[in-house]
N, C-alpha and C positions, 0 to 999 in steps of 0.2 A: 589517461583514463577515458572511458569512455564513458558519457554521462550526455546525456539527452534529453531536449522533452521532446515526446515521443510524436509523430506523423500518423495519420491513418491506416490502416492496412485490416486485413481480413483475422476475423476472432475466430481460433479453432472453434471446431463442431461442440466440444463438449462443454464450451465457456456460452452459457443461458442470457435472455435479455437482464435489461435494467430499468427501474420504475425512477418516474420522479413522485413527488407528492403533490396533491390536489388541496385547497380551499375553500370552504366554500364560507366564505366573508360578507356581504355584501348584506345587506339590509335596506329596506326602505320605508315609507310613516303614509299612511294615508288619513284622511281625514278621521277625524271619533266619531263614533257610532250614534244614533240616539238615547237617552237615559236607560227609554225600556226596553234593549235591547236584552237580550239574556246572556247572561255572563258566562264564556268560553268555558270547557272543560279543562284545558290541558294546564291552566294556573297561566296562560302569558295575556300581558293586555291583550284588547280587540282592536288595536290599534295599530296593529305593527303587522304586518305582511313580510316572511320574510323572502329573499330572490338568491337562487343560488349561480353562484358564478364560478368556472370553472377557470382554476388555478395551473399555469405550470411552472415552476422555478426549477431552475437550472444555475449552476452554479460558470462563473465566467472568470476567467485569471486576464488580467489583462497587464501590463507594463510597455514602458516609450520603446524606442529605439537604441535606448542605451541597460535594457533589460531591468528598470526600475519601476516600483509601483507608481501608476497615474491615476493622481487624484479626481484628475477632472474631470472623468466620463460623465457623458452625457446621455441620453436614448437615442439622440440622434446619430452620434459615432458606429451603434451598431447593427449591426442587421441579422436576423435570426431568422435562420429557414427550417421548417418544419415538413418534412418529407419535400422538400424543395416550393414547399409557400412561404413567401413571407410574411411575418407577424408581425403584430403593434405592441413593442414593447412597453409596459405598463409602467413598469417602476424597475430601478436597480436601484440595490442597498449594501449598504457594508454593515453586516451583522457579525457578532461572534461567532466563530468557525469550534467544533466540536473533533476535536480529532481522539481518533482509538489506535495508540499502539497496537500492536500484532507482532510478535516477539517471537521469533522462533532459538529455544536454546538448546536446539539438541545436537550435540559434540561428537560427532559419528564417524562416519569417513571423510569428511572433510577438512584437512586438516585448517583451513584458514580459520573457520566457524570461532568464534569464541563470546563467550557469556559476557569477557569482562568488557568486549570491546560492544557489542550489542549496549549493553548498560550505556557506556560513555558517549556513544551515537546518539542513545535517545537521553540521556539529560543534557544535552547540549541544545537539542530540538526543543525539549520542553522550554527550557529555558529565554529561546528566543520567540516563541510566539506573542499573541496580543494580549493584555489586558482585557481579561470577562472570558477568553477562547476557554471552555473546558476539555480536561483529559479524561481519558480515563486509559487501564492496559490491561494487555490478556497475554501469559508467556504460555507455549506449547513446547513440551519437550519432555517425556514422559506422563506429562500431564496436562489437559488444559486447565488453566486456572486465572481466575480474576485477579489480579493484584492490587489492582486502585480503581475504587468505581467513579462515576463522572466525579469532578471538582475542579475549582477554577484555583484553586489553592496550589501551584507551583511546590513549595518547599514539603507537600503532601505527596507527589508523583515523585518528588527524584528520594525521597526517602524509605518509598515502597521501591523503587527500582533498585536501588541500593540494598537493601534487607530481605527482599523477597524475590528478583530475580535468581534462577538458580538452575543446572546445567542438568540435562535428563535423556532417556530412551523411552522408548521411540518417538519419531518425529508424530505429531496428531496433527496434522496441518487442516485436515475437512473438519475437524472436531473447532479449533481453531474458529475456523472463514465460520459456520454454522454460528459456534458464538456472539461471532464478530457484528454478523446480521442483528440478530436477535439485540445485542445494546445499544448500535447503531438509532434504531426504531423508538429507542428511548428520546430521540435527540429533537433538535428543532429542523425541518425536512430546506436543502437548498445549501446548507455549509456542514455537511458530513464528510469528515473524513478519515481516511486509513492509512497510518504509515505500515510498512509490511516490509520488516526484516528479517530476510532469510535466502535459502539457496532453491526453493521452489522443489524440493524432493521429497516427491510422499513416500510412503511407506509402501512395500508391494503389497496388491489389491486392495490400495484406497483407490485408485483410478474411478472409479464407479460413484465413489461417496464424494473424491474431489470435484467431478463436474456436476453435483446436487447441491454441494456446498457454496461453490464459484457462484452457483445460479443464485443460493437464495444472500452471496454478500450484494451480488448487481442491484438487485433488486430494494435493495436499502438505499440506493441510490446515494451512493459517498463516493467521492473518488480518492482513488485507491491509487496510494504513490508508493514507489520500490525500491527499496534502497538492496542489493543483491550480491549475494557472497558470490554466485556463480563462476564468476571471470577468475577472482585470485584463486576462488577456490579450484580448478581445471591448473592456474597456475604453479601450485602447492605442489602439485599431487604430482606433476611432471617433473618438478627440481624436487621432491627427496625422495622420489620411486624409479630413476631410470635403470632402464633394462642394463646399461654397462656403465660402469663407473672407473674412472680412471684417478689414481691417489696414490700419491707416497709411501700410504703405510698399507700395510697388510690387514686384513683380518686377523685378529688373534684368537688363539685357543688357551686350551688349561695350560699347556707345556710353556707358551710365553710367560704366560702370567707366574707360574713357579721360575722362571730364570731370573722375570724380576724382583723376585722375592729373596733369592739368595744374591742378588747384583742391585741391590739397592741404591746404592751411587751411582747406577748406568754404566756402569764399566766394563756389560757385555759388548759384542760384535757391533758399531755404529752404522755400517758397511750398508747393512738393510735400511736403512732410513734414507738413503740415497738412490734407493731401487725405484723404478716405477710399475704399479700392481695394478692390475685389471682385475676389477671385483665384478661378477657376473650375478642377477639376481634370477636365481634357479626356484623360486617358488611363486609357480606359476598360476596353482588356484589363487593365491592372493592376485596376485597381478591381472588375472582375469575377472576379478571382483573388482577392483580401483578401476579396471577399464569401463565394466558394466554403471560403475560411480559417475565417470565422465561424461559417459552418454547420460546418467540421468540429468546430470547438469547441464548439459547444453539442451535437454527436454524443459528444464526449469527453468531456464533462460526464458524458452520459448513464448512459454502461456506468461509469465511472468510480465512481460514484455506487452504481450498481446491484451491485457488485463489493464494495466497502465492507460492505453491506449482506447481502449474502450471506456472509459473512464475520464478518459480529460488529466490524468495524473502525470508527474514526475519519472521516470525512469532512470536509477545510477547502478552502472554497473563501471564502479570503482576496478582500478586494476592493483592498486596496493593496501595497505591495510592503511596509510596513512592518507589514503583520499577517500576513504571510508569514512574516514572519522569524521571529514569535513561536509559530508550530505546531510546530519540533521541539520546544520544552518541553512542546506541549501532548500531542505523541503520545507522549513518552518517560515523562511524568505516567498515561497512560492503561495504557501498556505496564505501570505500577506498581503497578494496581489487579490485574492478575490473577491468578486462583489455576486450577488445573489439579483439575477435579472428574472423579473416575472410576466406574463404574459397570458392572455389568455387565447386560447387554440382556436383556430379557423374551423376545422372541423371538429365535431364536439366529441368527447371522450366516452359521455354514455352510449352513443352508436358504434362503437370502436375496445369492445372489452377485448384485454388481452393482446390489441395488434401493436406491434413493436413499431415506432415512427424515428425517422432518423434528426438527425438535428446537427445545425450546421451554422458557426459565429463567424461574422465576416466583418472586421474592422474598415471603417466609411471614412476612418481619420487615416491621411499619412504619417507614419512612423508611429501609429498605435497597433500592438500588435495583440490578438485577443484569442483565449481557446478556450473549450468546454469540452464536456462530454459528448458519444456519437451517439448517442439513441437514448430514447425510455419504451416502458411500455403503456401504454392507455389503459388507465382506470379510471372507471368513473368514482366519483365523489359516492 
């Protein structure tokens, strides 16, 4: 199997920045006023000044040397660079993590794709995250549709997945990411996350809506882990579509099938069953459509990949159906290593609307190994 967490490398053109979220917390008390002082309009005591401070959380996975969660971190362990300055790490926390299935059930050309197995990938995941982590899912597949909105209630997610999960046309994949944004925004900002199962294959001319859509999941600032029919599904599609096939039996027609109809015991000619038949597939529009399939899926692979990757996420791209089944453990495992590191920026954000800044986690301990997402974009508070 091939199954990775994913390295750096360059985000197609039509994959948009990504924002973190901003706070502005901070408070502070100055002396009270005198008696005759006339009393404020906006209803807050005259006693409270408040100071705005400018927030960014980033979310960080960190695990030892023997790829398990480490409790110990500290601020001093790690180092965060911000367009290549470093920052004073303020606080790192281990909050409940917020994750949103992203379901795709649509049973098309692909033959690996399947609903039932989609299901049983993600109630395994659910199943093994944290205590307080809320869910919530969205299935695309004919339709996009809510299925369970946030809840920390476990035995409420695998029974919408269960009962409401269900197998459709066309793929809505930018309908999908667009939603996915939008509930995401509901959550608490710094432990958003997306599990995203599918084969990355829009429909012809979403292209335009899928790089609007990609832009505004970034921008929710969740990282986005893969779990990816791509691989079997390329592997499928070459073992029961090849161009020659070599086999024992023959193709049959009407004429066989009435011989066995009057030769019901088998007591025609056995002779043929000992031939060997070359079966040649002579329809070639189909076969030039499962081609054009291929290539989308190795397009799907591609952003699919690249998205992970920008992101700070998971990447699996299983190579059979039965190491499929074993990635919700491994992304719900991953979901468990992270801690939520905040910071406040060297350069300030309201001088910087809109500029995309990179970001970069550099483990200070030996054998602590630590990753995050590669950028946000500056907003001010």
């Amino acid at each position: 199997m091939k199954y990775q967490k994913v390295v750096p490398s360059l985000l197609p053109a039509f994959v948009l920045t990504c924002t973190v979220a901003f706070n502005c917390l901070a408070q502070a008390t100055t002396p009270a006023p005198a008696p005759q002082s006339s009393p404020t309009t906006s209803g807050e005591p005259p006693d409270q000044i408040k100071i705005f401070v400018e927030e960014v959380r980033i979310p960080v996975f960190v695990t030892d040397e023997y790829g398990r969660f480490d409790p110990s971190l500290e601020a001093e362990d790690l180092l965060v660079l911000e367009d290549q300055l470093p920052q004073q790490v303020r606080s790192m926390r281990r909050i409940p993590s917020s994750v949103l299935l992203l379901l795709d059930t649509t049973e098309a050309m692909n033959p690996a794709m399947s609903t039932k197995t989609t299901r049983e990938v993600s109630t395994r995941l659910v199943g093994r995250l944290r205590d307080g982590d809320q869910v919530a899912a969205i299935q695309f597949g004919g339709k996009v549709e809510l299925i369970q909105n946030w809840t920390t209630e476990t035995p409420a997610v695998v029974q919408a997945l269960r009962a409401k999960l269900v197998a459709g046309q066309p793929s809505r994949l930018s309908e999908a990411l667009t939603l996915a944004a939008a509930k995401l925004k509901e959550t608490p900002a710094g432990s958003r996350h997306v599990v995203l199962i599918t084969d990355g294959v829009a429909e012809a001319g979403e292209r335009a809506t899928l790089t609007e859509a990609i832009g505004q999941a970034l921008t929710a600032n969740a990282t986005l882990h893969v779990i990816s029919y791509t691989s079997i599904g390329r592997k499928a599609l070459k073992q029961s579509n090849p161009l020659v096939k070599v086999t024992g039996e023959r193709r049959r027609n009407a004429q066989d099938v009435a011989e066995d109809i009057l030769n019901p015991t088998g007591s025609s000619d056995t002779k043929q069953h000992r031939k060997v038949y070359v079966n040649i597939d002579t329809d070639l529009a189909m076969r030039r459509r499962r081609g054009e399939y291929e290539e989308a899926l190795r397009r799907g692979e591609q952003w699919l990949t690249a998205l992970a990757e920008e992101t700070g996420g998971l990447l699996a791209l299983p190579q059979s159906v039965e190491e499929l089944l074993k990635q919700g453990d491994a992304v719900a495992r991953e979901i468990g290593t992270q801690y939520v590191v905040t910071y406040t920026p060297k350069r300030p954000l309201a001088a910087a609307q809109g500029e995309y800044r990179q970001l970069r986690v550099i483990s200070r301990r030996a054998g602590l190994h630590a990753r995050s997402r590669r950028g946000y974009v500056a907003t001010p508070p």
